[in-house]
C-alpha positions as a Markdown table, in Angstrom:
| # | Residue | x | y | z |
|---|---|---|---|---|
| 1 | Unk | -253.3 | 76.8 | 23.5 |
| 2 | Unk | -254.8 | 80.1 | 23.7 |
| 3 | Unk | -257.9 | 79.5 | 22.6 |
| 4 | Unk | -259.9 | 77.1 | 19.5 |
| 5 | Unk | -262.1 | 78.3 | 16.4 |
| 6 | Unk | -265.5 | 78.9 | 17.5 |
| 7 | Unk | -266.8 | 80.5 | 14.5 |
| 8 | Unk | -266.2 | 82.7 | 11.7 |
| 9 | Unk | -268.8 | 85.8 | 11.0 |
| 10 | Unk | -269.2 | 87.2 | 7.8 |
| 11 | Unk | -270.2 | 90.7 | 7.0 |
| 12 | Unk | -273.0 | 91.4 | 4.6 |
| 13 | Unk | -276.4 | 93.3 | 3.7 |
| 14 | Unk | -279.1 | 90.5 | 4.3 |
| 15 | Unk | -277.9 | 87.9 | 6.3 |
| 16 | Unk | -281.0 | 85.7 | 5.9 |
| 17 | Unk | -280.4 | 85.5 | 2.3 |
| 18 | Unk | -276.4 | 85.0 | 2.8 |
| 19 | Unk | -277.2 | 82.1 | 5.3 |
| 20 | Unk | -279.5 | 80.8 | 2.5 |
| 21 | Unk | -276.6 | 80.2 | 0.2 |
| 22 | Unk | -274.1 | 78.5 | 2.4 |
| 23 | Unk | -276.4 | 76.0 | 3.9 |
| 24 | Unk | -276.7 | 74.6 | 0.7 |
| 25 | Unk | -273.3 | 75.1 | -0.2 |
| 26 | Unk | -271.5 | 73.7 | 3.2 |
| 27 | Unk | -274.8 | 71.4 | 3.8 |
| 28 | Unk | -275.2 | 73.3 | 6.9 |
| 29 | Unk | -278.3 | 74.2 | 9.3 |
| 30 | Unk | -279.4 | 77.2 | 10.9 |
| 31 | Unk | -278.7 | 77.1 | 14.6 |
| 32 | Unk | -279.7 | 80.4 | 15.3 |
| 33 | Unk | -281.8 | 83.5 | 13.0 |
| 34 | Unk | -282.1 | 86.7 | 14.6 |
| 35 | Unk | -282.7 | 88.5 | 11.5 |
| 36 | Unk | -279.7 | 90.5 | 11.9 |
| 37 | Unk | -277.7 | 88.0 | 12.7 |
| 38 | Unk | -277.5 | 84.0 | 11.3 |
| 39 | Unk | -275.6 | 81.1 | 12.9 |
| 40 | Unk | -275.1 | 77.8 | 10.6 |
| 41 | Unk | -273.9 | 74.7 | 12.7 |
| 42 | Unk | -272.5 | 71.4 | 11.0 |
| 43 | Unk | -273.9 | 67.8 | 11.8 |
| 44 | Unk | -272.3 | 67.8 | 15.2 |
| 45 | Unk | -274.7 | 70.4 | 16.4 |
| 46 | Unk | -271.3 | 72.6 | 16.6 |
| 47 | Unk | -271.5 | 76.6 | 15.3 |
| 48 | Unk | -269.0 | 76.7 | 12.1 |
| 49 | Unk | -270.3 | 80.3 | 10.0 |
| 50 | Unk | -272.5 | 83.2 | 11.3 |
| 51 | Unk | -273.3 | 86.5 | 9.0 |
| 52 | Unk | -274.2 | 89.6 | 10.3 |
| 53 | Unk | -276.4 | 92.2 | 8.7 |
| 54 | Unk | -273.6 | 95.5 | 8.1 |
| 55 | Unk | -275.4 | 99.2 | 6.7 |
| 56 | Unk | -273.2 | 100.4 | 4.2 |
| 57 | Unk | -271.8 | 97.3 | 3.2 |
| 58 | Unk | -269.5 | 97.2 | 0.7 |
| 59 | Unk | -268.3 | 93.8 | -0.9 |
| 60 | Unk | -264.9 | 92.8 | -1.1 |
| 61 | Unk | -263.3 | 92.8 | -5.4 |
| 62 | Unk | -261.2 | 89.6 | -6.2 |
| 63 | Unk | -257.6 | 91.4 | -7.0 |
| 64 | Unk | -258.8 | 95.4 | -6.3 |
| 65 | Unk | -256.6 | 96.6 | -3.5 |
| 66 | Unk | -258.9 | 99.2 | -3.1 |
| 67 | Unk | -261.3 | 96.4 | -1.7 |
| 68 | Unk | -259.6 | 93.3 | -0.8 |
| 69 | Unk | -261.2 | 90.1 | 0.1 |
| 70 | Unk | -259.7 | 90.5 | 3.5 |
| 71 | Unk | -260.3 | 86.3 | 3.7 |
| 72 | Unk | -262.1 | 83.7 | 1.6 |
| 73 | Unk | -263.1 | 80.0 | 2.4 |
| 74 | Unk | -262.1 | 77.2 | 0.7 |
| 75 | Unk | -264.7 | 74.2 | -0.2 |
| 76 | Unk | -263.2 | 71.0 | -0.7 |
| 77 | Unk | -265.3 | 69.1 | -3.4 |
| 78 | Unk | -264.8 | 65.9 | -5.7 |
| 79 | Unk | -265.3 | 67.2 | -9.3 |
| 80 | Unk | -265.0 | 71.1 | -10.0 |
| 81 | Unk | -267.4 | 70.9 | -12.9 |
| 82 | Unk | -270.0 | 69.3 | -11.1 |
| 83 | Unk | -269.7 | 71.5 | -8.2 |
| 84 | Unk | -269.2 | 74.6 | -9.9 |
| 85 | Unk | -272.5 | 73.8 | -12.1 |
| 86 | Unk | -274.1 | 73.4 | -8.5 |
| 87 | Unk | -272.2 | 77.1 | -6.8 |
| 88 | Unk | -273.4 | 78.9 | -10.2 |
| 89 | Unk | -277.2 | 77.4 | -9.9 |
| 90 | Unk | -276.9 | 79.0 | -5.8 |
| 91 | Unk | -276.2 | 82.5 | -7.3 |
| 92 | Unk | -272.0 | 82.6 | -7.1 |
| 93 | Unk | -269.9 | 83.6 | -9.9 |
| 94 | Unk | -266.8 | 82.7 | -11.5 |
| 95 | Unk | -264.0 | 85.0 | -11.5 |
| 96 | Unk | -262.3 | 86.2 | -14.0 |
| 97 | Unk | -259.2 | 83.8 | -14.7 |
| 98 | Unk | -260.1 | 81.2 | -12.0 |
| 99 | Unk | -261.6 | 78.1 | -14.9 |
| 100 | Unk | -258.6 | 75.7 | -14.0 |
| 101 | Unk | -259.3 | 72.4 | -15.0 |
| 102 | Unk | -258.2 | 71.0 | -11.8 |
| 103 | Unk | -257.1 | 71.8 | -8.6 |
| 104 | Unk | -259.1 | 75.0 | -7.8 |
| 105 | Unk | -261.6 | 77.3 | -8.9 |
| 106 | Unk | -262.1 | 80.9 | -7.6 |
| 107 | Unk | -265.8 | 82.6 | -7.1 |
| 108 | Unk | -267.9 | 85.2 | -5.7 |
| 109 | Unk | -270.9 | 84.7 | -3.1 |
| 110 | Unk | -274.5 | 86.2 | -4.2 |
| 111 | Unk | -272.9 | 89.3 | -2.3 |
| 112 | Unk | -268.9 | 89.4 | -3.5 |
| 113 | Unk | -267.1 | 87.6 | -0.8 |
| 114 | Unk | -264.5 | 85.3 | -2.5 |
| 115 | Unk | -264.4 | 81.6 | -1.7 |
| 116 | Unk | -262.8 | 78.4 | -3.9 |
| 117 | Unk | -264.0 | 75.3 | -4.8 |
| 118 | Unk | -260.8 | 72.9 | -4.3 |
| 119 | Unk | -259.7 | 69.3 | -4.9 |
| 120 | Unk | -257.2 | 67.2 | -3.8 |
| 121 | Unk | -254.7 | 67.9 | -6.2 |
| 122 | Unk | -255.0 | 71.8 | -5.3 |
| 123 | Unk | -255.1 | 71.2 | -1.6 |
């Protein structure tokens, strides 16, 4: 083994408000607020997403190769609709071409980074 996950840091303009929408999203807490720079840790007390404040950013477009998503995270849920109902209420979006009934549903953060809400049967 090289080395484990510690944590994975997501660019963005205002991290505070970033940070906002995945703690509900993941049910995560804020370990750590810096202003320019946000750590959410799980239950365990354990670091899992950070975002950091970037000038100029510019968000990632779901199937522009101009702007690629570069990575997305996947959310694994029990009912799409319910969930989705929940993602939209945070300030996501669904994107174009992603309302599957099942399996997995494709959206953008308040700020364009691409994630998916999945079940079981698209895992």
């Amino acid at each position: 083994m090289i080395g484990r996950l510690y944590t994975v840091v997501i660019d963005c303009p205002d991290p505070d408000e970033l940070a906002g929408f995945y703690e509900k999203l993941l049910s995560l807490s804020r370990q750590a607020d810096s202003g320019d720079f946000v750590v959410l840790e799980n239950e365990a007390g354990t670091p899992v997403v950070a975002f950091q404040r970037v000038a100029d950013f510019r968000p990632p477009r779901w199937t522009d190769a101009a702007r690629p998503p570069q990575m997305h995270l996947d959310v694994m849920v029990a009912n799409l609709d319910t969930a989705e109902a929940q993602v939209l209420a945070l300030g996501a979006r669904l994107l174009d071409g992603s309302d599957k009934p099942i399996g997995y549903r494709v959206y953008e953060d308040p700020v364009g980074h691409p994630f998916c809400l999945i079940t079981p049967e698209g895992a």
